[in-house]
C-alpha positions in Angstrom: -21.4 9.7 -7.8 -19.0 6.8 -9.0 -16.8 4.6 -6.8 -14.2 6.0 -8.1 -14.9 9.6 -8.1 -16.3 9.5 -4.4 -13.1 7.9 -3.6 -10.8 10.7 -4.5 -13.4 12.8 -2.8 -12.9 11.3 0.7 -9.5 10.6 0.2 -9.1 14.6 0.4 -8.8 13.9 4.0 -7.6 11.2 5.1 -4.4 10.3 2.2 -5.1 8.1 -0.7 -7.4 5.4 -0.9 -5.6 2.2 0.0 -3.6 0.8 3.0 -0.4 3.4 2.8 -2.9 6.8 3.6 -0.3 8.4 1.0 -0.2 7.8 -3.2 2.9 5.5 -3.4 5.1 6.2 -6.6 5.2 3.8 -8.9 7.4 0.6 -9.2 9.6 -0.2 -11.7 7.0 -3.0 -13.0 4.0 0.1 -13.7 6.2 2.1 -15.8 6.8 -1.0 -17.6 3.4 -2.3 -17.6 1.7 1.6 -18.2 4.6 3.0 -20.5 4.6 3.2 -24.0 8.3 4.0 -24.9 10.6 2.1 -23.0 14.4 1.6 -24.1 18.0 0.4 -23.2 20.5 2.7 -23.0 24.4 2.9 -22.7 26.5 6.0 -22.7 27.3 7.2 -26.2 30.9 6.0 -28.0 31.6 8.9 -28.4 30.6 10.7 -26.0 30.5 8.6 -22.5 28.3 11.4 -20.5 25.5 11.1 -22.7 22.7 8.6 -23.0 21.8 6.6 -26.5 19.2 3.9 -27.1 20.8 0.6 -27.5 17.9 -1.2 -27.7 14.2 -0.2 -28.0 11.8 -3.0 -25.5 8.0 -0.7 -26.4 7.9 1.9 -28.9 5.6 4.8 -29.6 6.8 6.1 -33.0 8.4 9.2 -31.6 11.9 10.3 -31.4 14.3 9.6 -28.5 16.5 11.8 -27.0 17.6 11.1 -23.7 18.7 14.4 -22.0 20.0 13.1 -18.8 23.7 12.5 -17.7 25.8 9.7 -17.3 26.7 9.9 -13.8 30.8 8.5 -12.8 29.6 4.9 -11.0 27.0 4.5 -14.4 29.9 4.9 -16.6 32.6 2.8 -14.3 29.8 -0.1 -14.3 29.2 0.2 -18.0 32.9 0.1 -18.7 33.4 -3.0 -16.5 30.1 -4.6 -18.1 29.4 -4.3 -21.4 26.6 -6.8 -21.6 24.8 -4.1 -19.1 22.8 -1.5 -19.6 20.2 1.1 -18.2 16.4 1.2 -18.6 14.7 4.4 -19.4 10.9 5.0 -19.8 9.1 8.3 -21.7 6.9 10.1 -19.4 3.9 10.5 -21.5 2.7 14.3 -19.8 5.9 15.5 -19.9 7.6 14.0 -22.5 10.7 13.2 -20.3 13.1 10.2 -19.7 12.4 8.7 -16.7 15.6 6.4 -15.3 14.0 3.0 -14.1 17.3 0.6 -13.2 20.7 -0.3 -13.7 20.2 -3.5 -16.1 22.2 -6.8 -14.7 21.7 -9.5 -17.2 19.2 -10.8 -14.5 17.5 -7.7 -14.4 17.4 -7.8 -18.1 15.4 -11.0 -18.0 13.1 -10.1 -15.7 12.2 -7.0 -17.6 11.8 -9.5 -20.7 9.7 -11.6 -18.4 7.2 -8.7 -17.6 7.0 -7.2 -21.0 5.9 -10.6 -22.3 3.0 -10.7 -19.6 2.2 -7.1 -19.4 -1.6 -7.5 -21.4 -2.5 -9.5 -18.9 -1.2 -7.0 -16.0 -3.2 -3.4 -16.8 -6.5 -4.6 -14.7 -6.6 -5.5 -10.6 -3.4 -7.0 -9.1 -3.0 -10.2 -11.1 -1.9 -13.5 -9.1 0.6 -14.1 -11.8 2.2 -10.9 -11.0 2.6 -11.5 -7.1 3.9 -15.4 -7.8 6.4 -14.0 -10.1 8.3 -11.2 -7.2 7.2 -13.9 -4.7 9.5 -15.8 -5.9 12.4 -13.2 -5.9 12.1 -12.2 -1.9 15.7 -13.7 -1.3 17.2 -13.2 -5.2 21.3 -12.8 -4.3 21.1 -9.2 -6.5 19.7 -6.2 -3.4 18.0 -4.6 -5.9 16.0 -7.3 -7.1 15.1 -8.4 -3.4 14.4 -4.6 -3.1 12.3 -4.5 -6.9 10.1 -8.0 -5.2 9.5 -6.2 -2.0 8.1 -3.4 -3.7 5.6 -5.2 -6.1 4.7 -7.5 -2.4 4.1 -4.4 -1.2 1.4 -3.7 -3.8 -0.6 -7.1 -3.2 -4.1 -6.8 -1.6 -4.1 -7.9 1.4 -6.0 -11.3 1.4 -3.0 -12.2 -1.5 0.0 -11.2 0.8 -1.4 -13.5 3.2 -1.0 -16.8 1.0 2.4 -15.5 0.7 5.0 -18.7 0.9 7.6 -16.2 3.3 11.2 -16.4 2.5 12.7 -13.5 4.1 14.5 -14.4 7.1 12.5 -12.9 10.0 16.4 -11.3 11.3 16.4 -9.6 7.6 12.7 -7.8 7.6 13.4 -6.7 11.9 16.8 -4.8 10.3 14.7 -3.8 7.7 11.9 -2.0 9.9 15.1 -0.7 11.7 17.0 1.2 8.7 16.4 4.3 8.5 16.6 4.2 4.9 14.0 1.5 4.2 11.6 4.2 4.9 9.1 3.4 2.0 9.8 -0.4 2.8 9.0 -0.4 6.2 5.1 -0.9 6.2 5.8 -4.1 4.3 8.4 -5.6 6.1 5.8 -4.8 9.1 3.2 -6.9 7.6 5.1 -9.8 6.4 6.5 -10.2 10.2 2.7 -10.4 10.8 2.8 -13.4 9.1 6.1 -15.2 10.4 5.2 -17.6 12.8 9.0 -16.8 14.6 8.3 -15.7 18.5 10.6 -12.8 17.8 8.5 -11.0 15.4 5.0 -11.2 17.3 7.0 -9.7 20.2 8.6 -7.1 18.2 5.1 -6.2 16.8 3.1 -5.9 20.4 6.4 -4.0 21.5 5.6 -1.2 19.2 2.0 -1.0 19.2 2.4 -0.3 23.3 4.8 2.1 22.4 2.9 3.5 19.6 -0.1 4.3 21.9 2.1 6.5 24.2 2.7 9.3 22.0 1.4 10.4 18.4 3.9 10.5 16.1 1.5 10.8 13.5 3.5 7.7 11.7 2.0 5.9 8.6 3.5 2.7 10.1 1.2 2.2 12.3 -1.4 0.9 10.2 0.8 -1.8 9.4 1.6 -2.8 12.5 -2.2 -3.2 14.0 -2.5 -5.1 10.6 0.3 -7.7 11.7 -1.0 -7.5 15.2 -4.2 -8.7 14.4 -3.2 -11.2 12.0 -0.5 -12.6 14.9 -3.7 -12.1 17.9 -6.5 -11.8 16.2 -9.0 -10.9 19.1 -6.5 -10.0 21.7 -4.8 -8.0 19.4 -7.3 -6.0 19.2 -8.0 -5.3 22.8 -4.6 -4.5 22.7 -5.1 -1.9 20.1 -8.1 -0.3 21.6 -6.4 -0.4 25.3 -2.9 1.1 23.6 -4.3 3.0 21.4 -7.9 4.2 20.4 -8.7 4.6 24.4 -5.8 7.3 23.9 -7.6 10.7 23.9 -4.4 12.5 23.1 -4.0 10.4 19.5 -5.1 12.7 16.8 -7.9 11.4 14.8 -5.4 10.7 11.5 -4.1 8.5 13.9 -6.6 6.8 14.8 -7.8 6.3 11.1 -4.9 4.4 10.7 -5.4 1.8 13.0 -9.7 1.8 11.6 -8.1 1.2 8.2 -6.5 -2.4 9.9 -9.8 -2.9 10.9 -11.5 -2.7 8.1 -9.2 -5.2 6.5 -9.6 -7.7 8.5 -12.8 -7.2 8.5 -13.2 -8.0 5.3 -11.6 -11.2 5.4 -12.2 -12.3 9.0 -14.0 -14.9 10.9 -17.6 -14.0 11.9 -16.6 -13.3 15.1 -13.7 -11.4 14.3 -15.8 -9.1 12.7 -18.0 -8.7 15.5 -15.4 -8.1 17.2 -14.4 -5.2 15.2 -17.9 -3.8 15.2 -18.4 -3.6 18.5 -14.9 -1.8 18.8 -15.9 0.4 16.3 -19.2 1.1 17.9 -16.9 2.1 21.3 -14.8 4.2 19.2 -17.4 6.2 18.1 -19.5 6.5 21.6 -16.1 8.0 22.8 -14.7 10.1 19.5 -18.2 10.8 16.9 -15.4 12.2 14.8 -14.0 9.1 14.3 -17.3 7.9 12.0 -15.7 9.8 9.0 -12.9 7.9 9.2 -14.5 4.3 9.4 -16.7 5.8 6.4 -13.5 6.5 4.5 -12.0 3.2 5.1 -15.1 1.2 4.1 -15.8 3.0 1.4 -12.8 2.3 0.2 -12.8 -1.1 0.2 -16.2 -1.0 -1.2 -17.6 -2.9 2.2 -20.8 -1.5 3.1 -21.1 -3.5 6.4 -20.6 -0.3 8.7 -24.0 1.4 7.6 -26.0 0.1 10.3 -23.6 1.5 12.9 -22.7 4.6 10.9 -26.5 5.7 10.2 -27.6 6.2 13.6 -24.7 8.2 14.4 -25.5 10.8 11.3 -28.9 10.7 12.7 -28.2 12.0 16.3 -27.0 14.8 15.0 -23.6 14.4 17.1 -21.9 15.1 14.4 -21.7 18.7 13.8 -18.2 19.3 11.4 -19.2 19.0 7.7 -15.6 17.3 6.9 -17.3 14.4 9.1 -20.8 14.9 7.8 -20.2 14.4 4.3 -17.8 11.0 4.4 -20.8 9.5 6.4 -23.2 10.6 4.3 -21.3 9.7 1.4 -20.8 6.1 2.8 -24.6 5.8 3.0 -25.7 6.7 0.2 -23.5 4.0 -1.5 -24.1 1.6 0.7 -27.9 2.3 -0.4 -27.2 2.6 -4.5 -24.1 0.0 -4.8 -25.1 -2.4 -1.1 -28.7 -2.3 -1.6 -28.8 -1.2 2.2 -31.7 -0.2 4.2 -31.8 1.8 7.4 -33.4 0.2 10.2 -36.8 2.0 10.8 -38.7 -0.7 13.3 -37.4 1.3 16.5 -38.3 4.8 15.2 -41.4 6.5 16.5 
């Protein structure tokens, strides 16, 4: 079985393979980057409720017909700026118009800016990509502070953490507080992992201790035992496993979550960071054998095959009796066999 395909496999359980444990929609810059119709539109002379291309940015060949309406602030802001418009891309499965963002002639030029890079964007996350929405993170327009946070958000991890930070560290703790940042709020989390301001590390061990008091099931927490880490490294974790994994009240989905800020540093850790993170995996499992599908899932996903030694003995023991854990494990191994060229450990078998 592929990477790939054993990917959406185990992430069956456990969310989508990647940080967020959910699929996250795609940003303005995808459709842009992925689409292969995108136009301008205005609302038609004659007709202001009703959507024409102005202007056609990629084009397939086929006919466009925009069916959606013109909604009352769309056509006040057109009115007022005629040098504005609206971006629209074709869904290709469906056929439909898909309403990106309101054009500002800043917005405009951004879009020009991305269209003219886009062959170089289709593969892994390019660098170029994250300098350019770096570069935005305090932009005067909200919605292009809002369109850079997004595309930061999309970063791997060992790129967010060259990031040069902007963001005042007052802006991203308002930010984790608005209820209507929702989607924003695990990457405001980690970029107060990386702010050196006292405020943010306390804000950050704050909520892990309250995190490990009740499971609210939250997909923020992975974020935050990522910035707590990064801000503590060791202690941090301690803090994590004393807060949190030593919790036997925290469902396991939970607990995955704070594995999956594990694994990332462990990929880009010190040495003894990541023995550190071992041997608190190790205790994890001793205490919750259920737990083993979920560092197999988060390994595996980052394609880090340095778990087998402590996953394969587990399998072995035959403590693990629920196929849903069996087969990530399993499924872990045997890559880390084909793709890791790993080898069990047989000098201490009889």
């Amino acid at each position: 079985m592929s990477t790939v395909a054993a990917c959406a496999v185990l992430a069956g359980s456990a969310g989508a393979c990647g940080f967020h444990m959910y699929a996250p929609e795609k940003t303005v810059i995808d459709w842009l980057v992925e689409g292969d119709h995108v136009v301008v539109a205005r609302n038609a002379p004659g007709n202001p409720f009703a959507y024409v291309p102005v202007e056609t940015l990629v084009d397939n060949g086929e006919p466009v017909s925009i069916g959606a309406l013109v909604d009352s602030a769309t056509r006040r802001r057109l009115a007022l700026n005629p040098e504005d418009g609206v971006l629209f891309v074709q869904e290709p499965s469906t056929g439909r118009w898909e309403r990106l963002a309101y054009l500002t002639p800043d917005y405009r030029e951004l879009v020009e800016t991305v269209l003219s890079r886009r062959a170089g964007w289709t593969g892994a996350y390019d660098p170029d990509r994250f300098a350019l929405f770096e570069g935005l993170q305090t932009h005067p327009s909200p919605a292009m502070r809002t369109l850079a946070l997004r595309e930061i958000d999309q970063a791997p991890y060992e790129m967010l953490r060259d990031i040069d930070l902007r963001i005042p560290v007052d802006d991203l703790l308002a930010g984790v507080r608005d209820p209507n940042g929702f989607a924003l709020r695990p990457i405001r989390v980690l970029l107060l992992g990386l702010s050196d301001d006292p405020r943010a590390r306390s804000a950050l061990r704050a909520a892990i201790d309250s995190m490990g008091r009740v499971d609210t099931g939250s997909f923020i927490l992975g974020a935050y035992a990522t910035a707590l880490i990064e801000i503590d490294g060791a202690a941090g974790i301690a803090r994590l496993e004393d807060a949190v994994l030593n919790n036997p009240l925290l469902g396991i989905d939970t607990l995955e979550q704070v594995v999956s800020a594990l694994a990332i540093h462990g990929g880009s850790g010190s040495p003894d960071l990541q023995g550190e993170i071992q041997k608190t995996l190790v205790r994890l499992m001793d205490a919750r054998p259920v737990a083993a599908a979920a560092i197999a899932r988060q390994y595996f996903t980052r394609e880090d095959w340095s778990q087998a030694d402590i996953l394969e003995p587990v399998l072995r023991s035959g403590r693990l009796a629920d196929a849903a854990v069996v087969m990530p494990v399993a499924m872990y191994l045997a890559q880390a066999r084909a793709v890791g060229g790993w080898s069990p450990d047989t000098s201490s078998d009889g």
